[in-house]
Structures are given as C-alpha cells and as structure tokens.
C-alpha positions as CSV (number, residue, x, y, z in Angstrom):
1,X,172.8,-90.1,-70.4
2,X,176.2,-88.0,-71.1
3,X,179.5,-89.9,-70.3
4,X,182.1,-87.6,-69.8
5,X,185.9,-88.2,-70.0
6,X,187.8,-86.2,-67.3
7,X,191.8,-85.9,-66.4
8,X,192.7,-86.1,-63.0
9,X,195.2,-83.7,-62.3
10,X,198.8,-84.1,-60.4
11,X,197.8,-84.5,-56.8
12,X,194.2,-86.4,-57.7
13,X,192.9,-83.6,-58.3
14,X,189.8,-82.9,-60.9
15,X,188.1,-80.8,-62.6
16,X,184.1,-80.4,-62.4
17,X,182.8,-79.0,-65.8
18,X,181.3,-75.4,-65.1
19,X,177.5,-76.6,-66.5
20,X,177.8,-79.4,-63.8
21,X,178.8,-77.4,-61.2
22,X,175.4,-74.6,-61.7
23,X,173.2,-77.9,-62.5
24,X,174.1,-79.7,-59.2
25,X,175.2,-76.7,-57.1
26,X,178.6,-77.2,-56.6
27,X,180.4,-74.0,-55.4
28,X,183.5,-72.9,-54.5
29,X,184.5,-73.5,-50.8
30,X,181.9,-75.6,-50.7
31,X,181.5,-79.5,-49.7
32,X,181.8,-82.2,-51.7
33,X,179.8,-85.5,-50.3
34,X,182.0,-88.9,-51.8
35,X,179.8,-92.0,-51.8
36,X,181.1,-95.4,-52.3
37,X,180.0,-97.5,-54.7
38,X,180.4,-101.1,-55.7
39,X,181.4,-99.5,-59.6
40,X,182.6,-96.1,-58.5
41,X,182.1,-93.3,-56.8
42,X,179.4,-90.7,-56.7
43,X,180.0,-86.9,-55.9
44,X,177.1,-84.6,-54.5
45,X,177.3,-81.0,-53.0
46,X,177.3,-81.0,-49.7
47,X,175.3,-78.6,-46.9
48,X,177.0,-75.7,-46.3
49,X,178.2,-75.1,-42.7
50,X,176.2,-70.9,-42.5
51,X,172.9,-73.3,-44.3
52,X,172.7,-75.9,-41.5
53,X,173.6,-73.3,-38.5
54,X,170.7,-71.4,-39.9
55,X,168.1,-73.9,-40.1
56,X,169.1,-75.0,-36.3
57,X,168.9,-71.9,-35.1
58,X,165.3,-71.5,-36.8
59,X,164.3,-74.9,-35.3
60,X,165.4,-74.1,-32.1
61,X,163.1,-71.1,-32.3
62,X,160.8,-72.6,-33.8
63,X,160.6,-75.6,-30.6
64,X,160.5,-72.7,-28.4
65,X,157.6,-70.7,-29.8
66,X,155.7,-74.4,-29.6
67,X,156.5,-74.7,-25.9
68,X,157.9,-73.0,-22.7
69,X,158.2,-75.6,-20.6
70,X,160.9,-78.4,-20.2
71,X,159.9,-81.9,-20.5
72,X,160.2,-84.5,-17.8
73,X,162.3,-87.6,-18.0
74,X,160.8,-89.6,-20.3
75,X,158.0,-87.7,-21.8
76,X,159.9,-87.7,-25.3
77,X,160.6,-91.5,-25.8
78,X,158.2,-91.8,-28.4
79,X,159.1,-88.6,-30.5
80,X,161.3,-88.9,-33.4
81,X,163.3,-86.0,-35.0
82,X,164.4,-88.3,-38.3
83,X,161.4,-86.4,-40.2
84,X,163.0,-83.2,-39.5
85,X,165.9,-83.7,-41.3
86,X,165.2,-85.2,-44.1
C-alpha cells in the first residue's frame, strides 16, 4: 500500500490526487461519502443525484411491467426491498 502525504488547504480544504480521482471515480460536482472511523476517516464517491433518479425511475417501470394491480393491506409484509439496493 501507497501512503500519501497531503496539505490541507486554508478553509480545510484538500486536494485529491488526479490518479485517485479516475481510480475511484471522483468527479467534479460530485459527492463525497465521509465515514468515521475509530483511526480516521475514509472518503468514497458518492451516487450521483441524475444516477439514482434514473435507476428509480427504471424500477418503478420495471414494478409496473411485473404487475397492474395494487396490493391489499397487508399482502407485502413479507417482501423486502434491501436486495434491491444493494
């Protein structure tokens, strides 16, 4: 493994090497995921906001193709979506 030493800037800010950004897929405009962790933190990209819209909208449409009718109170209680997002 690589350590690198980076300067945070004035206002916390700091820099992401460019060949880490293209490995991991940061981008511009993009989200930045901060997780806490008992020796640091650890920064991944984050969904973008037009990604997840899309893939809603094509599940959606794709739980409407499966069935036209509503279910009754009830009939879901043992269905789980957890699967669908990971």
């Amino acid at each position: 493994m690589v350590d690198l030493k980076l300067k945070l800037g004035k206002k916390g800010y700091l820099i992401i090497p460019k060949l880490l950004r293209e490995k991991y897929g940061f981008k511009e405009g993009s989200w930045v995921l901060v997780e806490l962790r008992e020796d640091g933190i650890l920064l991944k990209p984050g969904k973008n906001i037009d990604d997840l819209k899309a893939f809603f909208k094509s599940h959606v449409k794709r739980l409407r193709s499966l069935n036209t009718k509503s279910p009754k109170p009830g009939e879901l209680r043992g269905i789980s979506l957890e699967e669908e997002f990971e």
